[in-house]
Predicted model as a PDB file, atoms N, CA, C, CB and O in Angstrom, pLDDT in the B-factor column:
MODEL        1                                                                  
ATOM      1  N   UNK A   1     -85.316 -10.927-106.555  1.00 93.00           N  
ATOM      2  CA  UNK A   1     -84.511  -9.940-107.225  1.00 93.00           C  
ATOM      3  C   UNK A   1     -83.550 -10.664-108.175  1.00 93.00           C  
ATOM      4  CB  UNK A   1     -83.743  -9.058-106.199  1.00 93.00           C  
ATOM      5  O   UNK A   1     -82.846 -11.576-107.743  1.00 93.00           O  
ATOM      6  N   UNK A   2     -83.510 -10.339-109.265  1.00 97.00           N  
ATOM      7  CA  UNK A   2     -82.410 -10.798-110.468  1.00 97.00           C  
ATOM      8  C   UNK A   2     -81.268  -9.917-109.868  1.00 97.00           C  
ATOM      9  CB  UNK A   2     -82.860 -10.350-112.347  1.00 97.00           C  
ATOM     10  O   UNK A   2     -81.269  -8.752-109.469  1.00 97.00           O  
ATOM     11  N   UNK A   3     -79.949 -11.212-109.965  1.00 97.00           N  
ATOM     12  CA  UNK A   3     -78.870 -10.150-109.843  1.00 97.00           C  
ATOM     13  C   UNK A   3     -77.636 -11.260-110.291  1.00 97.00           C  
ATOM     14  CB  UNK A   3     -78.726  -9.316-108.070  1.00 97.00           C  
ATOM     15  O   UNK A   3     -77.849 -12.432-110.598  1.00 97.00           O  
ATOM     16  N   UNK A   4     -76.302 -10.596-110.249  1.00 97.00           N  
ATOM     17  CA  UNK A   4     -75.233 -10.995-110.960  1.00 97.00           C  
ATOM     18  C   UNK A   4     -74.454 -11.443-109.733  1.00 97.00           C  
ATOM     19  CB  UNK A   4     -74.575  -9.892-111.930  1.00 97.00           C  
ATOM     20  O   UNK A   4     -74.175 -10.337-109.270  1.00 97.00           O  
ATOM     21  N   UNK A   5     -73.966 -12.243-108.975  1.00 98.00           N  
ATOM     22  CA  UNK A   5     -72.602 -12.346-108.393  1.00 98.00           C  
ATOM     23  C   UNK A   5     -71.591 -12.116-108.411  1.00 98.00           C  
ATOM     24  CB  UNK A   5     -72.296 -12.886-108.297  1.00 98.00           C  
ATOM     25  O   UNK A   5     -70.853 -12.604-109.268  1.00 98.00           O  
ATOM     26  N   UNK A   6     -71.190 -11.350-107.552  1.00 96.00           N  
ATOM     27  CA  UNK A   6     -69.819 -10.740-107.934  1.00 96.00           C  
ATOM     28  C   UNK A   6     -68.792 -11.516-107.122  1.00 96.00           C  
ATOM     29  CB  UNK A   6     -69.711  -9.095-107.604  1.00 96.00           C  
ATOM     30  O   UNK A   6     -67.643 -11.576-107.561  1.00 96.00           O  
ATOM     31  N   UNK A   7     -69.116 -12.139-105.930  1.00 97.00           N  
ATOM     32  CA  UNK A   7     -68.318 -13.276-105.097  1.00 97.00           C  
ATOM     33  C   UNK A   7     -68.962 -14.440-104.228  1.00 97.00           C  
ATOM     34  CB  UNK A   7     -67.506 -12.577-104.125  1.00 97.00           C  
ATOM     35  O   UNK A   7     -69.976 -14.244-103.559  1.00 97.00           O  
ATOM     36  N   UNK A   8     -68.354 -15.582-104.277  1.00 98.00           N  
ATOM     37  CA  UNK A   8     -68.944 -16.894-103.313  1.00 98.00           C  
ATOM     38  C   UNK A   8     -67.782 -16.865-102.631  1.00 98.00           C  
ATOM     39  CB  UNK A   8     -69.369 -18.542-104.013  1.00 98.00           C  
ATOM     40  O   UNK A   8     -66.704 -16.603-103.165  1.00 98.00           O  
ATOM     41  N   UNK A   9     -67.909 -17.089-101.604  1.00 97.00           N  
ATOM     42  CA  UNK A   9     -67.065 -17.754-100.199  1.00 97.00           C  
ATOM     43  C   UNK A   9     -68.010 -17.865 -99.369  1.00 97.00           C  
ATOM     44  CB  UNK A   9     -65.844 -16.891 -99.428  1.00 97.00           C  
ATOM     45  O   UNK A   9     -68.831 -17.091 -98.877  1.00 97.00           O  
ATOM     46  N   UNK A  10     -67.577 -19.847 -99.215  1.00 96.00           N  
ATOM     47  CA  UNK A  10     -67.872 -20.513 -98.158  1.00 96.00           C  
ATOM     48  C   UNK A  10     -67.218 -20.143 -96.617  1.00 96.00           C  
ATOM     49  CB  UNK A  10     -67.568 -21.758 -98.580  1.00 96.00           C  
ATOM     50  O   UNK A  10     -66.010 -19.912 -96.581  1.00 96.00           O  
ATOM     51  N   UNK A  11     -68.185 -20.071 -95.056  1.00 95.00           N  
ATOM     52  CA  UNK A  11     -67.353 -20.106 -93.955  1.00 95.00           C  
ATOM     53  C   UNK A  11     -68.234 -20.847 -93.165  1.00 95.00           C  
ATOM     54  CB  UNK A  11     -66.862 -18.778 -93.379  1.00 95.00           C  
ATOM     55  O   UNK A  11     -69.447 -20.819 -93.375  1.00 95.00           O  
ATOM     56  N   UNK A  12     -67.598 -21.674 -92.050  1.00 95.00           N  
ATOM     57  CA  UNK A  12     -68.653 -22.149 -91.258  1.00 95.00           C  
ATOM     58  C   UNK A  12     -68.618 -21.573 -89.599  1.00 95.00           C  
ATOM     59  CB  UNK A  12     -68.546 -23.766 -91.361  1.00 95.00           C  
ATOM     60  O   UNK A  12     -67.689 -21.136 -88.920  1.00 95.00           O  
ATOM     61  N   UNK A  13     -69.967 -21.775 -89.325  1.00 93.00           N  
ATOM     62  CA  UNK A  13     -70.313 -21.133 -87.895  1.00 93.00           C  
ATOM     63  C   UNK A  13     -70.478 -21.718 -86.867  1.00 93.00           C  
ATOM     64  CB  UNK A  13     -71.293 -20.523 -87.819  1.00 93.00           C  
ATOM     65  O   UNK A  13     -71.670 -21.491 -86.659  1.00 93.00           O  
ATOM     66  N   UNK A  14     -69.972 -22.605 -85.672  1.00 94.00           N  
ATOM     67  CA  UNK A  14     -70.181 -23.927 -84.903  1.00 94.00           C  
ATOM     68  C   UNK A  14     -70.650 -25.092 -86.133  1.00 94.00           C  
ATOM     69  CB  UNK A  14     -71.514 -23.688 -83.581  1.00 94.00           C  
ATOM     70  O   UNK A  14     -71.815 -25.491 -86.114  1.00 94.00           O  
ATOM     71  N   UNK A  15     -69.905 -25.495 -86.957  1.00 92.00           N  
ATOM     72  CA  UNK A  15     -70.001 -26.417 -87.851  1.00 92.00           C  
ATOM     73  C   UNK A  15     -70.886 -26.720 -88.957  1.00 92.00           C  
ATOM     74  CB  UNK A  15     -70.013 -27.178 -87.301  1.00 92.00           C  
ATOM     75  O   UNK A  15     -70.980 -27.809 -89.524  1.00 92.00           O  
ATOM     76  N   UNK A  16     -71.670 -25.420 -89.270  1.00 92.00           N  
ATOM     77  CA  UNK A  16     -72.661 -24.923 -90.318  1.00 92.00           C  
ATOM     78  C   UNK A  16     -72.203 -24.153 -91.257  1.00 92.00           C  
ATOM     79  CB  UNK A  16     -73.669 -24.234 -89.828  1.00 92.00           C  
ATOM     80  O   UNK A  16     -72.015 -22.938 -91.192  1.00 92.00           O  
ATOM     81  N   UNK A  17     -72.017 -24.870 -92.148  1.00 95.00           N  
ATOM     82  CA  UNK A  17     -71.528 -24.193 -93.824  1.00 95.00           C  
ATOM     83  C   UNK A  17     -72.637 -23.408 -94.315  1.00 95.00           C  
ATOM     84  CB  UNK A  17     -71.223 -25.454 -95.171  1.00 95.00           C  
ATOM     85  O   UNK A  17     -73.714 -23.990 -94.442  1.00 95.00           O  
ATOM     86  N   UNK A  18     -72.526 -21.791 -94.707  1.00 96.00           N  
ATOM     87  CA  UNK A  18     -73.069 -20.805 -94.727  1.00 96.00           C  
ATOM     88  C   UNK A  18     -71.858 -20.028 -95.966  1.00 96.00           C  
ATOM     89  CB  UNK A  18     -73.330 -20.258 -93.128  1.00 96.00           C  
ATOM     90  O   UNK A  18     -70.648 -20.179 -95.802  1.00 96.00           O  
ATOM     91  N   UNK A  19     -72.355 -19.320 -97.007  1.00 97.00           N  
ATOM     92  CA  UNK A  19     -71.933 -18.786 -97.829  1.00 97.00           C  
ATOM     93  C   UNK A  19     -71.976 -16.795 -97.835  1.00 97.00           C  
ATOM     94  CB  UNK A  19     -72.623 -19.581 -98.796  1.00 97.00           C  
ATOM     95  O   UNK A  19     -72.979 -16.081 -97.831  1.00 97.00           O  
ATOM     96  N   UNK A  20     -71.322 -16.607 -97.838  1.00 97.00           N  
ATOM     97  CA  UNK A  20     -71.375 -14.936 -98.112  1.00 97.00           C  
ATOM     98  C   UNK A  20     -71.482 -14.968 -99.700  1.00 97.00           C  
ATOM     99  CB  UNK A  20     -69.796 -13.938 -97.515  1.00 97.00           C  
ATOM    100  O   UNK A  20     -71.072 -15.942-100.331  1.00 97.00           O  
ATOM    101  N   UNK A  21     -72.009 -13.945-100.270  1.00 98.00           N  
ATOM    102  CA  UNK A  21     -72.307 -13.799-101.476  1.00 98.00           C  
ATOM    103  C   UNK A  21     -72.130 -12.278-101.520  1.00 98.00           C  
ATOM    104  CB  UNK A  21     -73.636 -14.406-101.858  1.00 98.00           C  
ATOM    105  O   UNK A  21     -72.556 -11.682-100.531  1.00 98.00           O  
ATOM    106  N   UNK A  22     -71.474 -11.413-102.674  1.00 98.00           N  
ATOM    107  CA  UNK A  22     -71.525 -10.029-102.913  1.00 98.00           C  
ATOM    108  C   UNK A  22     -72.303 -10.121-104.489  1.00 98.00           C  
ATOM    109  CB  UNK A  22     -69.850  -9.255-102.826  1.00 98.00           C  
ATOM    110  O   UNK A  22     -72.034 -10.863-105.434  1.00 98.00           O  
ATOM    111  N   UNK A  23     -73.278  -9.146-104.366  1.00 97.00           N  
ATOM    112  CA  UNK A  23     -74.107  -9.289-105.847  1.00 97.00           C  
ATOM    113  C   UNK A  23     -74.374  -8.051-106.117  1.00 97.00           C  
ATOM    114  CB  UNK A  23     -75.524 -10.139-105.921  1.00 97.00           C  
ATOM    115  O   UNK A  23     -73.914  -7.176-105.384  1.00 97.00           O  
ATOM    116  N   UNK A  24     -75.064  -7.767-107.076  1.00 97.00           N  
ATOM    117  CA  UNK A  24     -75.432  -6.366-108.124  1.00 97.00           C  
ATOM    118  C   UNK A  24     -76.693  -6.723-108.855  1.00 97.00           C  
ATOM    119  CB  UNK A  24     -74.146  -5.992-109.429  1.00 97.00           C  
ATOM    120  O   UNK A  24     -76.817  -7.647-109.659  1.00 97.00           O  
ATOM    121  N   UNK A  25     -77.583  -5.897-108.485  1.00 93.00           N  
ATOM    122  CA  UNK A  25     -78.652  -6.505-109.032  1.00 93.00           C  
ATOM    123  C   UNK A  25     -79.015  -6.024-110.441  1.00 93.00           C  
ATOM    124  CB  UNK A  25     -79.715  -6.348-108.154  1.00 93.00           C  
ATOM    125  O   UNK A  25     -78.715  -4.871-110.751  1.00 93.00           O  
ATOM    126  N   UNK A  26     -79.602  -6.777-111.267  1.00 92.00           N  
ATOM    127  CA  UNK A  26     -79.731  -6.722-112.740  1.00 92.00           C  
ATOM    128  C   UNK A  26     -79.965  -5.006-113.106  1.00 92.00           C  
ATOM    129  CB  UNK A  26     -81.140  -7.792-113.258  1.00 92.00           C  
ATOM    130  O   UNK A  26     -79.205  -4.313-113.783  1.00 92.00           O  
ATOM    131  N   UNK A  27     -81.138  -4.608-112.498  1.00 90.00           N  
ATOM    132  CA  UNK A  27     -81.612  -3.767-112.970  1.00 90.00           C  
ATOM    133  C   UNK A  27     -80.455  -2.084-112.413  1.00 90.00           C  
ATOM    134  CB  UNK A  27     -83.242  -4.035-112.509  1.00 90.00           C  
ATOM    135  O   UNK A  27     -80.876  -1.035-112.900  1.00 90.00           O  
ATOM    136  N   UNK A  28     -79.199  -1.958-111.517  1.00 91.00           N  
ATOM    137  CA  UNK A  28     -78.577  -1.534-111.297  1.00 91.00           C  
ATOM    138  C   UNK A  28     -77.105  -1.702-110.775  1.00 91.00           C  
ATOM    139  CB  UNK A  28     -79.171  -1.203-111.030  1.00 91.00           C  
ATOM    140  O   UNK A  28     -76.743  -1.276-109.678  1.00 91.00           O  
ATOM    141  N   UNK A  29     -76.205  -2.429-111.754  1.00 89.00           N  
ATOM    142  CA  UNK A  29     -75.471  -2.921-111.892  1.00 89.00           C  
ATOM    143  C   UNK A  29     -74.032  -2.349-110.717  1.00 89.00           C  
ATOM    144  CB  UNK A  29     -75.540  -2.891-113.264  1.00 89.00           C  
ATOM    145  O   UNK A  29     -73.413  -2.998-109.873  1.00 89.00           O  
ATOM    146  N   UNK A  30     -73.945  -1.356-111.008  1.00 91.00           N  
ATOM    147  CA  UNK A  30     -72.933  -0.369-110.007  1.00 91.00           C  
ATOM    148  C   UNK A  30     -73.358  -0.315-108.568  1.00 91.00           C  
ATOM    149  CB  UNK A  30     -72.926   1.260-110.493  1.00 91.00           C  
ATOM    150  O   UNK A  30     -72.531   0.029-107.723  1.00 91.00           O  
ATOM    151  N   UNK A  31     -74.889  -0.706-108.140  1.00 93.00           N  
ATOM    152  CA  UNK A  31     -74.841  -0.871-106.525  1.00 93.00           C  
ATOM    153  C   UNK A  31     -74.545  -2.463-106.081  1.00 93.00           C  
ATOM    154  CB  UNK A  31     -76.430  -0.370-105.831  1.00 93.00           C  
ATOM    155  O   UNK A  31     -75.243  -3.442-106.345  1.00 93.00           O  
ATOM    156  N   UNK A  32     -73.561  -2.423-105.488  1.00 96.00           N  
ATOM    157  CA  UNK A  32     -73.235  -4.051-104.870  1.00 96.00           C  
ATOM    158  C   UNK A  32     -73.541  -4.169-103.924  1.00 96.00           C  
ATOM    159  CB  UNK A  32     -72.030  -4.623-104.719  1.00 96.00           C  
ATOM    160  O   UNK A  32     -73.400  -3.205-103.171  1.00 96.00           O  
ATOM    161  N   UNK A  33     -74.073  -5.281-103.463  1.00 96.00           N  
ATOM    162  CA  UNK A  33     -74.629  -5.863-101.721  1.00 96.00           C  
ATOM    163  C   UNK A  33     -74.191  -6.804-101.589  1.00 96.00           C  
ATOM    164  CB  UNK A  33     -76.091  -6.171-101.256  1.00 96.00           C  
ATOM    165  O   UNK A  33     -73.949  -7.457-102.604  1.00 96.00           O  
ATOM    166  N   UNK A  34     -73.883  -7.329-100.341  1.00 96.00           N  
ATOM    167  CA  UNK A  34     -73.504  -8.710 -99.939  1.00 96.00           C  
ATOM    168  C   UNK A  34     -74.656  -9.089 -98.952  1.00 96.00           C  
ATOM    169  CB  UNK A  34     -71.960  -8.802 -99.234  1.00 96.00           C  
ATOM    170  O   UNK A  34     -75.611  -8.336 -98.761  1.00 96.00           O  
ATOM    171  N   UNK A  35     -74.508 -10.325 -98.324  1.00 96.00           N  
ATOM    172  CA  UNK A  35     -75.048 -10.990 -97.910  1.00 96.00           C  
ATOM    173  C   UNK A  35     -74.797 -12.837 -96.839  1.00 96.00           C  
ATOM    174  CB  UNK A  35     -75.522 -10.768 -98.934  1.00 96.00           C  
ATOM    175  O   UNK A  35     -73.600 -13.114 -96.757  1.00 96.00           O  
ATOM    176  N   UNK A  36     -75.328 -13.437 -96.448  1.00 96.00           N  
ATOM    177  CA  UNK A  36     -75.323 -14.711 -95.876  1.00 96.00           C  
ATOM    178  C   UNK A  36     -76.642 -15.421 -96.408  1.00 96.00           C  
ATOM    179  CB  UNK A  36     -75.239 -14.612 -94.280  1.00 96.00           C  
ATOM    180  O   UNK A  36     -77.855 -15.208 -96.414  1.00 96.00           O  
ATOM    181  N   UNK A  37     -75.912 -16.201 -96.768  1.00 96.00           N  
ATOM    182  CA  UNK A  37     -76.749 -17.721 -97.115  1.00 96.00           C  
ATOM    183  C   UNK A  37     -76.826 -19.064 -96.533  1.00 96.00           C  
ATOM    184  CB  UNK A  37     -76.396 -18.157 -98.214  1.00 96.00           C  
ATOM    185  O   UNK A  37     -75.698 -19.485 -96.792  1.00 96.00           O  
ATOM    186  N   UNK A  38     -77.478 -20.080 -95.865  1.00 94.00           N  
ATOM    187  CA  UNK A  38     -77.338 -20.877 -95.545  1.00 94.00           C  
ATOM    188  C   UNK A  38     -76.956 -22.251 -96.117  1.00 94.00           C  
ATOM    189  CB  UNK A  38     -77.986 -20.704 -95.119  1.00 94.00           C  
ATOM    190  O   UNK A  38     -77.774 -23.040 -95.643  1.00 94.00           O  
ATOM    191  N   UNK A  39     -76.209 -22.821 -96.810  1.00 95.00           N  
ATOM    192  CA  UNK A  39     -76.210 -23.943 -97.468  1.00 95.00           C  
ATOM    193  C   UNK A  39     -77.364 -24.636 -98.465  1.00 95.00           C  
ATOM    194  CB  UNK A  39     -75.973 -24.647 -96.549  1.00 95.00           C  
ATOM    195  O   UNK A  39     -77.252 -24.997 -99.637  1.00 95.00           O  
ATOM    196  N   UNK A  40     -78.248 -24.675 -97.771  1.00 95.00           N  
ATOM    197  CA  UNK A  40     -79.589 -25.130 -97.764  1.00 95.00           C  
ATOM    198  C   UNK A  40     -79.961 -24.175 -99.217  1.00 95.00           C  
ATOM    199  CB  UNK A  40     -80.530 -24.767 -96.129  1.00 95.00           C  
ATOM    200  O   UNK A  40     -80.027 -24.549-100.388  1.00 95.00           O  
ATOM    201  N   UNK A  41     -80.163 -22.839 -98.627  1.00 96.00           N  
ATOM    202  CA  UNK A  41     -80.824 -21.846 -99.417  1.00 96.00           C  
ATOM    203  C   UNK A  41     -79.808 -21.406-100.788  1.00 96.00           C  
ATOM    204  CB  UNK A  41     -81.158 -20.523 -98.368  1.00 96.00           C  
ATOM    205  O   UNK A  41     -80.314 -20.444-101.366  1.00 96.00           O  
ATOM    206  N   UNK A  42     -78.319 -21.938-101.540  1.00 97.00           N  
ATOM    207  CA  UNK A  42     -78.156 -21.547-102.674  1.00 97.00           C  
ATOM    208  C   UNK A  42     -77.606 -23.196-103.351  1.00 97.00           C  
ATOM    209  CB  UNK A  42     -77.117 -20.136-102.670  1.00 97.00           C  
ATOM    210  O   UNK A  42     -77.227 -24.228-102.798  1.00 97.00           O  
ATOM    211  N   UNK A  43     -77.792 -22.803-104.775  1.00 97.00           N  
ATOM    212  CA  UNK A  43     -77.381 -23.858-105.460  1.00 97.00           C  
ATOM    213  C   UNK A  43     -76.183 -24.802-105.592  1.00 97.00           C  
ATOM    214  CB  UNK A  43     -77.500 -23.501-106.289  1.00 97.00           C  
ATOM    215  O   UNK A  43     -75.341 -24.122-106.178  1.00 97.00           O  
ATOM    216  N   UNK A  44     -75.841 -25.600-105.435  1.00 94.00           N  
ATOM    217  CA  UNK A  44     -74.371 -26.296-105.819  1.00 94.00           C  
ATOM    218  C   UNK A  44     -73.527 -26.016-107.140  1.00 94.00           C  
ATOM    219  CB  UNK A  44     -74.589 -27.786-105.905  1.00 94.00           C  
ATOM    220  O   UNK A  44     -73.874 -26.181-108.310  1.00 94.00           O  
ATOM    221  N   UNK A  45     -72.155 -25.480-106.554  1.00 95.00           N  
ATOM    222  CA  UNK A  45     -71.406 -24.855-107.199  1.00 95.00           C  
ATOM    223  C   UNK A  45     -71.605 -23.428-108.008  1.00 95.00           C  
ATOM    224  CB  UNK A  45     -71.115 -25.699-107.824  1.00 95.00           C  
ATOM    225  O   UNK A  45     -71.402 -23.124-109.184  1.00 95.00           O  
ATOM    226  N   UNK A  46     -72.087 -22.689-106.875  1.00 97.00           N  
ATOM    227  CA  UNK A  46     -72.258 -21.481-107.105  1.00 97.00           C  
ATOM    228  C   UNK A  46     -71.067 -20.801-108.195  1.00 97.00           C  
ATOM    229  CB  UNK A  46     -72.323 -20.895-105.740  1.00 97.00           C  
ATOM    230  O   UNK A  46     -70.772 -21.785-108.872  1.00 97.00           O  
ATOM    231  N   UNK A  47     -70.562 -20.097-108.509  1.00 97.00           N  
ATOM    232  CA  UNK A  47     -70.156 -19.087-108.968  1.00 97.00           C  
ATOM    233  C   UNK A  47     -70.077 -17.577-109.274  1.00 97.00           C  
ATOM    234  CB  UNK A  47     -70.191 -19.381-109.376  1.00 97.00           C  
ATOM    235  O   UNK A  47     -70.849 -17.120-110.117  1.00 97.00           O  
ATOM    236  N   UNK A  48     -69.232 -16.803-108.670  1.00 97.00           N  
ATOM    237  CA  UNK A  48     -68.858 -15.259-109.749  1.00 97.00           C  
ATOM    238  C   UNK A  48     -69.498 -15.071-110.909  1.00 97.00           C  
ATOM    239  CB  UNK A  48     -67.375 -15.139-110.352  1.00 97.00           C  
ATOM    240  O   UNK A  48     -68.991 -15.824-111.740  1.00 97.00           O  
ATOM    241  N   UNK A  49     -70.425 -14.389-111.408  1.00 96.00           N  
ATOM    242  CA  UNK A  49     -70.483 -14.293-113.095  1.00 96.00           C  
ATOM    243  C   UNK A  49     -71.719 -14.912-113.022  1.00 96.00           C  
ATOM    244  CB  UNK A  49     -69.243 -15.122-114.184  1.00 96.00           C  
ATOM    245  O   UNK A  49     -72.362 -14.930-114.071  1.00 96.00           O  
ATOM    246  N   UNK A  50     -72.362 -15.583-111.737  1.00 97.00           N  
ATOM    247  CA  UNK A  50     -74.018 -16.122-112.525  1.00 97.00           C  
ATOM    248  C   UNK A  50     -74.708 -15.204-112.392  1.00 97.00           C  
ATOM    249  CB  UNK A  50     -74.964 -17.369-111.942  1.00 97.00           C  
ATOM    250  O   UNK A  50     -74.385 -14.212-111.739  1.00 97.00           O  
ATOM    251  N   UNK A  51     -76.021 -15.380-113.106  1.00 97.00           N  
ATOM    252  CA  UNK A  51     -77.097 -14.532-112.972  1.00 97.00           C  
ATOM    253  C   UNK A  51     -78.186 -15.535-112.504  1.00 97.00           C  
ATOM    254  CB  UNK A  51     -77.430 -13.716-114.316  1.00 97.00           C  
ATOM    255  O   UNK A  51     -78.495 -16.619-112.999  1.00 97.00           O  
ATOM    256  N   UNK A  52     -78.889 -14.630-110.983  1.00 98.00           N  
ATOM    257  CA  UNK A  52     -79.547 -15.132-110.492  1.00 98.00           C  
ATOM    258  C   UNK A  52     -80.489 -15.154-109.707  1.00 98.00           C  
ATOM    259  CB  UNK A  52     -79.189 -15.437-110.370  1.00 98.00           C  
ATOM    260  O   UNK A  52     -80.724 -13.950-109.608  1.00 98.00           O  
ATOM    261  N   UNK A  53     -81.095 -15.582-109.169  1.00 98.00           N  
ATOM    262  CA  UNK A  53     -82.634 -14.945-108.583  1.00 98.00           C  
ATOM    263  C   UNK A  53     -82.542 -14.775-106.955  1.00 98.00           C  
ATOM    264  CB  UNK A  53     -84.105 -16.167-108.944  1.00 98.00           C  
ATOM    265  O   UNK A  53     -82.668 -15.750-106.214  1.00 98.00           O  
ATOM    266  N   UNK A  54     -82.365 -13.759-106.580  1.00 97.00           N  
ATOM    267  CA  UNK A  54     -82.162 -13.736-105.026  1.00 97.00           C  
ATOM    268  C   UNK A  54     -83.604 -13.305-103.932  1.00 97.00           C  
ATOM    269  CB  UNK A  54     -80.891 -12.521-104.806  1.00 97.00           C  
ATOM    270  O   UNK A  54     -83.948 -12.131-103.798  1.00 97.00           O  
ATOM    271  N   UNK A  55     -84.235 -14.318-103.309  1.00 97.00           N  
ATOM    272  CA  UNK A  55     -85.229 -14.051-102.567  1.00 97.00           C  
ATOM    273  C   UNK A  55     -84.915 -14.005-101.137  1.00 97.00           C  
ATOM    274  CB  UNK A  55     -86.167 -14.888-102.845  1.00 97.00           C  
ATOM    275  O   UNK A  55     -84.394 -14.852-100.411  1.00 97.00           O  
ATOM    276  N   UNK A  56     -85.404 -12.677-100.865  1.00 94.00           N  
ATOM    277  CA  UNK A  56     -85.068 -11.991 -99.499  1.00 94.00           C  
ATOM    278  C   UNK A  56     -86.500 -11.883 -98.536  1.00 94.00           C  
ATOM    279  CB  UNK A  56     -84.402 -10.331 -99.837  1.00 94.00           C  
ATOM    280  O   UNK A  56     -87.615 -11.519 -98.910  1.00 94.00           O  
ATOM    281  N   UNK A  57     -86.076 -12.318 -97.197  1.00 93.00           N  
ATOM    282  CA  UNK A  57     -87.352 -12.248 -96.230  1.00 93.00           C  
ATOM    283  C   UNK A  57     -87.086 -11.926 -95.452  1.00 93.00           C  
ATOM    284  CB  UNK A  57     -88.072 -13.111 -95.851  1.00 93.00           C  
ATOM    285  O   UNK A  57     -86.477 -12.641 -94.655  1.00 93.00           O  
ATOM    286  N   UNK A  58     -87.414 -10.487 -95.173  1.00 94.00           N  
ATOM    287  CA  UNK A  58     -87.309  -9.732 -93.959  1.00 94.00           C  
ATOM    288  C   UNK A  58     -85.971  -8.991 -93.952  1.00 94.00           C  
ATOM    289  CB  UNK A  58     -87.452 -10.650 -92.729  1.00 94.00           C  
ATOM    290  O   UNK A  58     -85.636  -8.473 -92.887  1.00 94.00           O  
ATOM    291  N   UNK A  59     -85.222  -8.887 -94.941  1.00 90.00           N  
ATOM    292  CA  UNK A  59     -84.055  -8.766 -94.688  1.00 90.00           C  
ATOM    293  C   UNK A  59     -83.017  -9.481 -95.039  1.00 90.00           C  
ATOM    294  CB  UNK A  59     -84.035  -8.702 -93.796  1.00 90.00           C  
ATOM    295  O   UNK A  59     -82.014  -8.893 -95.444  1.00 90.00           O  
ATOM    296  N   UNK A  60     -83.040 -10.681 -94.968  1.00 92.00           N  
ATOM    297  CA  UNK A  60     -82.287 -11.858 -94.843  1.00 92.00           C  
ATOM    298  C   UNK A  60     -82.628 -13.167 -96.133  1.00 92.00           C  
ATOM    299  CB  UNK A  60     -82.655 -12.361 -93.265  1.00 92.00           C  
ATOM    300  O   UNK A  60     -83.653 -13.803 -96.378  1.00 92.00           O  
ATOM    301  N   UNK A  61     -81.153 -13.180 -96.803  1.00 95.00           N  
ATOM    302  CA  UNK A  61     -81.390 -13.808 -97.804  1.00 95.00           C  
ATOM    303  C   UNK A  61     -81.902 -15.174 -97.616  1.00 95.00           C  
ATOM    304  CB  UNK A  61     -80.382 -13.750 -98.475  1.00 95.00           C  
ATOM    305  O   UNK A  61     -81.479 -15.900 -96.716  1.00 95.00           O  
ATOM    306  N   UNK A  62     -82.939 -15.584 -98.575  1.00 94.00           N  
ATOM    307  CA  UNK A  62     -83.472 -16.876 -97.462  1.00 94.00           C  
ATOM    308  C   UNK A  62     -83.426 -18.013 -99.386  1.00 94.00           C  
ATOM    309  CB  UNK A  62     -85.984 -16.428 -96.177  1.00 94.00           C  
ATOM    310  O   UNK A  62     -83.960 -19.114 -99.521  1.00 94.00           O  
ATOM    311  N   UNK A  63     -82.813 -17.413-100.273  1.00 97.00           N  
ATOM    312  CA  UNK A  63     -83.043 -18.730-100.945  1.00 97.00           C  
ATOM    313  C   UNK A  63     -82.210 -17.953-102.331  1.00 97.00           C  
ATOM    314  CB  UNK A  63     -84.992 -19.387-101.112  1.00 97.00           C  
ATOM    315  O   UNK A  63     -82.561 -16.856-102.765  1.00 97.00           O  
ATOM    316  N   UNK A  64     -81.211 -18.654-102.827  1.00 98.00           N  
ATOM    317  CA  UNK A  64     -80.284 -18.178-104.711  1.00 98.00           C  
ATOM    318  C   UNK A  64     -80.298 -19.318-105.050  1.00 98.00           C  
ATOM    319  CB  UNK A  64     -78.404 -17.490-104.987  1.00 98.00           C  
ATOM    320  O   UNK A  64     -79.816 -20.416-104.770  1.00 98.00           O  
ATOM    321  N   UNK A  65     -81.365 -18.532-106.132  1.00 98.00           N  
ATOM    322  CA  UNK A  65     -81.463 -19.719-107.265  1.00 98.00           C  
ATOM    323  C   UNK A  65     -80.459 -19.297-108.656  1.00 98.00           C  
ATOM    324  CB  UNK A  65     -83.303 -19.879-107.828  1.00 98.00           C  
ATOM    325  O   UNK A  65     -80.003 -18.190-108.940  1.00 98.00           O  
ATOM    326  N   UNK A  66     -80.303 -20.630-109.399  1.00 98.00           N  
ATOM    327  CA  UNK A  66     -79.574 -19.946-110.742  1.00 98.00           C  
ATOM    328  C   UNK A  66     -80.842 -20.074-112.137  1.00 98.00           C  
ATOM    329  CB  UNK A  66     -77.819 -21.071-111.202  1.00 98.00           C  
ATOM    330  O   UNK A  66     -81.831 -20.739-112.443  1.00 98.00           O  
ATOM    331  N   UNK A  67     -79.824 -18.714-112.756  1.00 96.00           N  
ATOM    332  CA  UNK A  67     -81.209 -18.405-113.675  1.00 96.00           C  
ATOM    333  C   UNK A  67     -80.733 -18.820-115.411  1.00 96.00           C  
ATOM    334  CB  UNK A  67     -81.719 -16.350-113.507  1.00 96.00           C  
ATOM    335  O   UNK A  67     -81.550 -18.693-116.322  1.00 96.00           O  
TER     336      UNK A  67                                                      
ENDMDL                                                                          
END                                                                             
C-alpha cells in the first residue's frame, strides 16, 4: 500500500526497538491508521511527510519501505 506518514515514534518491548507509525494511504488521504513495526521491517531515519510503501501480512505490518 502507498501511503504518507503522519507519525514515527520509537518504543521498546523487553529490549526490542519497535516503531508505531500513523499513516494515510495515498489513494485516501483523510482515513489514518496506525500501526507496529519491528526495527528490522522500516527504513533508517524514518520520518512524518514520507511517502511510502507499506506491506501488510495478515494484518500486521511486516515491512516500510521509502518511496
Amino acid at each position: 500500500m502507498e501511503a504518507i506518514l503522519s507519525a514515527v515514534q520509537p518504543f521498546e518491548i523487553h529490549g526490542t526497538l519497535y516503531y508505531r507509525i500513523v499513516y494515510a494511504s495515498v489513494g485516501d488521504p483523510e482515513r489514518v491508521a496506525e500501526g507496529r513495526v519491528a526495527t528490522e521491517g522500516i527504513y533508517k531515519d524514518s520520518q512524518p511527510g514520507d511517502r511510502v510503501d507499506i506491506r501488510i501480512l495478515l494484518g500486521v505490518i511486516d515491512e516500510v519501505k521509502k518511496l
